[in-house]
C-alpha positions as CSV (number, residue, x, y, z in Angstrom):
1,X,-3.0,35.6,20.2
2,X,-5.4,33.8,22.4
3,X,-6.5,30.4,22.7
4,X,-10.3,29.0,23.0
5,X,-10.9,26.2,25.2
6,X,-13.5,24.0,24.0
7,X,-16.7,23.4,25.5
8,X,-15.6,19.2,25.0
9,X,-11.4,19.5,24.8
10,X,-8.4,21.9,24.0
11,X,-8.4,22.9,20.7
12,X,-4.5,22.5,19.0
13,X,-4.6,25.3,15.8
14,X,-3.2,24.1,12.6
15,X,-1.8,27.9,12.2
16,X,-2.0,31.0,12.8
17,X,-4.2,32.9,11.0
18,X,-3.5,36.6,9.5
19,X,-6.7,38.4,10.1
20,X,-7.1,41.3,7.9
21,X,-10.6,43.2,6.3
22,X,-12.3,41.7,4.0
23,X,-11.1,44.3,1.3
24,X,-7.6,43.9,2.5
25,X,-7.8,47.2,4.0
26,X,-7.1,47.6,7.4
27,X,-9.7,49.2,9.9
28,X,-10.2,52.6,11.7
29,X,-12.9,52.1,14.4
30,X,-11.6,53.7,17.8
31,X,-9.6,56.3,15.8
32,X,-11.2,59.3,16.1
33,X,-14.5,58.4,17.8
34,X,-13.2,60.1,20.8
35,X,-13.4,64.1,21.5
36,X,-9.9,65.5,23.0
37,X,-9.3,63.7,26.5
38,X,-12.5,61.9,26.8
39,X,-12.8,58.0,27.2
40,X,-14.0,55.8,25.1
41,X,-14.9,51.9,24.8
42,X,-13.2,50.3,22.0
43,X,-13.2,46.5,22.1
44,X,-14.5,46.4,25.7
45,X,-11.2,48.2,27.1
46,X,-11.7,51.7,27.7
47,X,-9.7,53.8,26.0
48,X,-7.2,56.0,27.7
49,X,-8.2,59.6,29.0
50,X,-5.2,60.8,30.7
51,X,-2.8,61.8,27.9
52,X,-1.3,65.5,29.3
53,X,-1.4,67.4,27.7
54,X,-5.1,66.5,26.2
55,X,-5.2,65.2,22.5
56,X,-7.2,67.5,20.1
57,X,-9.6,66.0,17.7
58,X,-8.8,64.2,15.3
59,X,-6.3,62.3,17.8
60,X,-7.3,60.5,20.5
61,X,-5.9,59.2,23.9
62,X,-4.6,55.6,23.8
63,X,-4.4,53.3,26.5
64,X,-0.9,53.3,26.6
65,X,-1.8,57.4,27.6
66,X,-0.4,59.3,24.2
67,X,-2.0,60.8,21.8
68,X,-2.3,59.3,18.4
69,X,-3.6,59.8,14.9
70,X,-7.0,58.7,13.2
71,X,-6.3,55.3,11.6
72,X,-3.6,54.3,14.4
73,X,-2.8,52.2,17.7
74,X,-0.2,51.2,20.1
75,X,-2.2,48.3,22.1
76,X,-5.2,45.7,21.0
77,X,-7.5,47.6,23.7
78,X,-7.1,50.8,21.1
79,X,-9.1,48.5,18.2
80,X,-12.8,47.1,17.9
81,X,-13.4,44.2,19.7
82,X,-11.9,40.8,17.6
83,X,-9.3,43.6,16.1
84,X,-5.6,43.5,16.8
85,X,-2.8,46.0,16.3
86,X,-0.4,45.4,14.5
87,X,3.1,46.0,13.8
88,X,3.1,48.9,12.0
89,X,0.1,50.4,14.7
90,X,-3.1,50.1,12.5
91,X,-6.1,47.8,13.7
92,X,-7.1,44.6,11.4
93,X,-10.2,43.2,11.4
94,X,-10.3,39.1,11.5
95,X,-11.1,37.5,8.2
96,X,-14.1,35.1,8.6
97,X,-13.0,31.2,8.0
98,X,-14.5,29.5,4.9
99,X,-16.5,26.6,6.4
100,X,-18.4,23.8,4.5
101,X,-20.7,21.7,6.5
102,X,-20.8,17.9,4.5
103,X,-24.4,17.0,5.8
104,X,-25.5,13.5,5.6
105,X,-29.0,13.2,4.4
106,X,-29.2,9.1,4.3
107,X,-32.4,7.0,5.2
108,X,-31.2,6.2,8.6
109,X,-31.7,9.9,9.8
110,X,-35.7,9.5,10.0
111,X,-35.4,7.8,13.4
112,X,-35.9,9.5,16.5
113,X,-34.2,10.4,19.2
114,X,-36.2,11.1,21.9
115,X,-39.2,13.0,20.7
116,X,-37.4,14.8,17.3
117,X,-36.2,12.6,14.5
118,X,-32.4,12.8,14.1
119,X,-33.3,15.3,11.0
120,X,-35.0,17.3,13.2
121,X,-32.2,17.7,15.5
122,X,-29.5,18.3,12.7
123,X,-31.6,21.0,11.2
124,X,-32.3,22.8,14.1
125,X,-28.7,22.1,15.4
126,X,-27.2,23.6,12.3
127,X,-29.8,26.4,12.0
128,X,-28.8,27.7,15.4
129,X,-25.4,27.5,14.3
130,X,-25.8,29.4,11.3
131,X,-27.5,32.0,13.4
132,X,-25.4,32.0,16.5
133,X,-22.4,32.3,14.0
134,X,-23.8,35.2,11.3
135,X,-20.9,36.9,9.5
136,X,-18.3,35.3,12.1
137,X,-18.1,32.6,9.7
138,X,-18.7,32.1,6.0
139,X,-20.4,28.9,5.8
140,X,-21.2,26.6,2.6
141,X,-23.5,23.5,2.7
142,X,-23.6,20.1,0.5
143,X,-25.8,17.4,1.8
144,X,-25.4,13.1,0.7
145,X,-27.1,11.4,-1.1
146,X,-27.3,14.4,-3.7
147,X,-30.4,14.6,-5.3
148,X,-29.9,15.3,-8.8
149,X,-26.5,12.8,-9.7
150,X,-26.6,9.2,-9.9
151,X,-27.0,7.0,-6.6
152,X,-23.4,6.9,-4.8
153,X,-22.4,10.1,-6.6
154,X,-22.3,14.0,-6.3
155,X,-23.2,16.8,-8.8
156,X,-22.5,20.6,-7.9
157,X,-22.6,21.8,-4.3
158,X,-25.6,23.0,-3.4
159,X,-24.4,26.0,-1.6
160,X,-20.8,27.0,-1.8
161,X,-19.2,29.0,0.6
162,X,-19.4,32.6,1.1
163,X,-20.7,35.0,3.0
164,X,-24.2,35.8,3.5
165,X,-25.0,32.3,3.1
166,X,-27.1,31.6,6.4
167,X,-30.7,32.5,5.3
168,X,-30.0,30.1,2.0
169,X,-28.9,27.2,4.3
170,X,-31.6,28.0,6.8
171,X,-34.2,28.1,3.9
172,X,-32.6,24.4,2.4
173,X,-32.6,23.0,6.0
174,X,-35.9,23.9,7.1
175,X,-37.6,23.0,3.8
176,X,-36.1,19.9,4.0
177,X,-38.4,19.0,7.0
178,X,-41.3,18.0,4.7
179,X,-41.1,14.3,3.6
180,X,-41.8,16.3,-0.1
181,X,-38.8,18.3,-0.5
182,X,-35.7,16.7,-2.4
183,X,-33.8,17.0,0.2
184,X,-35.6,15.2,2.9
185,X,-33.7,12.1,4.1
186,X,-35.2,9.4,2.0
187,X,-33.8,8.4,-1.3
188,X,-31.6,7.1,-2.5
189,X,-30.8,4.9,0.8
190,X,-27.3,5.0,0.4
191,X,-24.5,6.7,2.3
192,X,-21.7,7.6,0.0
193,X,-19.1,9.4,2.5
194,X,-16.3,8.9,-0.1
195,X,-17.8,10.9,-3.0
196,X,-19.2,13.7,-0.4
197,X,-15.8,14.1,0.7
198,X,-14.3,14.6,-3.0
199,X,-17.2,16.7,-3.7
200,X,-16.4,18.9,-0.8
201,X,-12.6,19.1,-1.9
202,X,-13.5,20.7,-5.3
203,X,-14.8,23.6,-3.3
204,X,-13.0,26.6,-4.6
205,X,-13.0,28.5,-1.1
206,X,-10.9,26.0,0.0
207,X,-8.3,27.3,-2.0
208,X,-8.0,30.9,-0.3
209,X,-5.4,32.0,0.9
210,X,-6.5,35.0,2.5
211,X,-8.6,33.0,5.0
212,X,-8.6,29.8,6.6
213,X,-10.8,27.1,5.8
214,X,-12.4,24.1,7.3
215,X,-14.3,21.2,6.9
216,X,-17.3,19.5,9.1
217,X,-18.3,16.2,8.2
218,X,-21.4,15.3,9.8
219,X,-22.7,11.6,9.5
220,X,-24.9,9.4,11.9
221,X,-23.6,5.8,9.9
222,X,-20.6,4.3,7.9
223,X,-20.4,4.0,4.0
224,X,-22.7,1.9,2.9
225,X,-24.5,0.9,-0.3
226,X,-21.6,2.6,-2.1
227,X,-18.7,0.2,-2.7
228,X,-17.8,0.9,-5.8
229,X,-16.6,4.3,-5.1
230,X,-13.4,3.0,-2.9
231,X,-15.0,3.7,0.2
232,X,-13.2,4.4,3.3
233,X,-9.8,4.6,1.5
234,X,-11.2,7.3,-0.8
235,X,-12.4,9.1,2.2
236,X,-9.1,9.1,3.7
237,X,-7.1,10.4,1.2
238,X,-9.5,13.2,0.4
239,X,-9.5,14.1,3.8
240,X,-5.6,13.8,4.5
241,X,-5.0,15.2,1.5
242,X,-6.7,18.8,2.3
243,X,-5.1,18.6,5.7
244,X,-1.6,17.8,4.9
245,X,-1.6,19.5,1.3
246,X,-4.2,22.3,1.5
247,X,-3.9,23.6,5.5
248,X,-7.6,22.8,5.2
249,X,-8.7,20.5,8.9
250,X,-11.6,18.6,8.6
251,X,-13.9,18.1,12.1
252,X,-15.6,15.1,12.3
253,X,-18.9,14.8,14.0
254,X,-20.8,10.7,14.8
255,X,-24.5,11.7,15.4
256,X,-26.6,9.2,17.0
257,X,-25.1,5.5,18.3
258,X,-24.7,4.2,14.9
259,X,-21.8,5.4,14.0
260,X,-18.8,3.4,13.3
261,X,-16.2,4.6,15.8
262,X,-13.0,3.1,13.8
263,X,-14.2,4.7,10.7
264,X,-14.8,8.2,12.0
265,X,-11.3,7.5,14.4
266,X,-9.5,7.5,11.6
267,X,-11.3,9.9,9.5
268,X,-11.3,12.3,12.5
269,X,-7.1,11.6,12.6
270,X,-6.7,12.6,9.1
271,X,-8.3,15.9,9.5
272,X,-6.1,16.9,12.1
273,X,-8.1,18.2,15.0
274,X,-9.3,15.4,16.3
275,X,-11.8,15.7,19.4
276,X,-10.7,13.3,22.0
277,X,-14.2,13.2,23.0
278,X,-14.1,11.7,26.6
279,X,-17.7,10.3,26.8
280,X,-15.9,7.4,24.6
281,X,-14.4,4.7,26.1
282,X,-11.5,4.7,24.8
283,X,-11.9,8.5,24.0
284,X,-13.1,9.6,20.7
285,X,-11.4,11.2,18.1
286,X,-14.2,12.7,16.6
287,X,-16.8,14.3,18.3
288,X,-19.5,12.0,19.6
289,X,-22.7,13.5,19.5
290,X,-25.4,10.6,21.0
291,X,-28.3,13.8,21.2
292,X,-29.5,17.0,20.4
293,X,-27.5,18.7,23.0
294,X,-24.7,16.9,22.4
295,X,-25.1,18.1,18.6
296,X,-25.5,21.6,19.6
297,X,-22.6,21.5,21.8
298,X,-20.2,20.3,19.2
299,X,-20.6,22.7,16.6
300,X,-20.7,25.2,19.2
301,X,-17.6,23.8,19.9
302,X,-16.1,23.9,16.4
303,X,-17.3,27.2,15.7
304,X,-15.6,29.1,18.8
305,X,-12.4,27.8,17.3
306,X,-12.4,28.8,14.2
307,X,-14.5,32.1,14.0
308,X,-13.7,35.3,14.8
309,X,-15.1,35.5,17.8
310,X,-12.8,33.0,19.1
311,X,-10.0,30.6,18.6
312,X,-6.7,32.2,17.9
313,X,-7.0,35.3,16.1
């Protein structure tokens, strides 16, 4: 096990995560790379070339300095980088996290922030995230106000989660730029957090339990235009609901001065990892992005604990 320390605060896990192949197999690399009593880098360790007397292909030397069969280990510095061994001496392979981003696409992301518009700097934020993060993470993306459901409500998610996803959201992001696309921040003008949220809950990745999953919510406002969905209440039991219920956190991200710090306070609560964002005053418990780097810094943030190339693993 070992522990990421965020770029903005400490990350606390949930739980500990069995990491495993995709296929449920376990993995080989390291095994019988190595030619009798040679070394060989495996996970940035090199692995051991002192065994006496010298192992004969197949084996190889481990670390620990005996020689062992194809398909085995006796220390983490015997497997691929991100790999462990386990137990019963085979290397496993981490599991990449489910993660749906819940983007918000209201009106009052065409301002600008400096010289981008706040769209700008989410899509290019979350493109470089999707990028940075390829196959460390399997990502999904919805976006509110949907485009095809009533004003205040949500039809199918756009892209679910799975793997592969990142040109798709890249693609949907970056088309979204023109004021033509469906998806570009315009109409309807309302911001319907509560129905996003239940949207995002009938995710079926969520429901894996050979993974872990997780939730971004991403908003520069408050709920608005929307009442007769509930509102913040809805919202709140959505979001406590896959925390305490599903093992399924929920990061909570305020772009831009607008948003409404009690709101995303409590949202942020509920989802169980909250920030405590220090450039608050009282600190945050979401993470308070005021800027494009402050944006990229936060899902950088998020994404170191939960993939697979960092957090606990």
């Amino acid at each position: 096990m070992r522990w990421y320390w965020g770029l903005l605060v400490p990350f606390t896990a949930i739980a500990a995560f069995t990491c495993s192949n995709d296929d449920g197999s376990t993995a080989s690399e390291g095994s019988g790379a190595n030619t009798a009593g040679t070394a060989s880098s495996m996970g940035g360790n090199i692995i051991g070339q002192n065994c006496d007397p010298p192992c004969v292909a197949p084996q190889f030397c481990s670390v620990t300095e005996v020689c062992l069969d194809a398909g085995q280990c006796a220390d983490d510095a015997d497997c691929e980088q991100g790999a462990e061994c386990t137990e019963q001496g085979v290397c496993t392979g981490c599991n990449p996290p489910n993660l749906l981003i819940v983007l918000d696409r209201s009106c009052s992301m065409q301002p600008s922030i400096g010289n981008q518009t706040k769209w700008e700097i989410a899509v290019g934020a979350l493109n470089k995230l999707t990028t940075d993060f390829k196959d460390e993470i399997r990502f999904g993306l919805t976006l509110f106000p949907d485009t095809v459901a009533p004003a205040c409500q949500q039809d199918a998610i756009p892209i679910p989660v799975g793997a592969g996803n990142e040109p798709a959201i890249q693609a949907l992001l970056t088309g979204s730029l023109s004021v033509n696309d469906p998806y570009f921040p315009d109409m309807p003008c309302v911001t319907n957090i509560d129905t996003a949220m239940e949207q995002a809950s009938t995710e079926p990745a969520l429901n894996d339990t050979e993974r872990a999953s997780y939730v971004i919510l991403l908003t520069d406002g408050q709920q608005a235009n929307c009442d007769m969905n509930v509102g913040d209440p809805l919202t709140l039991q959505v979001i406590t609901d896959l925390y305490q219920n599903r093992n399924v956190a929920t990061f909570v991200i305020g772009f831009d001065t607008g948003a409404d710090q009690a709101q995303l306070n409590a949202f942020a609560a509920a989802g169980g990892v909250p920030a405590n964002d220090m450039s608050c005053n009282p600190p945050c418990g979401y993470y308070n992005a005021a800027d494009a780097a402050a944006l990229d810094a936060a899902l950088e943030d998020i994404a170191m604990q939960v993939s697979c190339g960092g957090g606990i693993d």
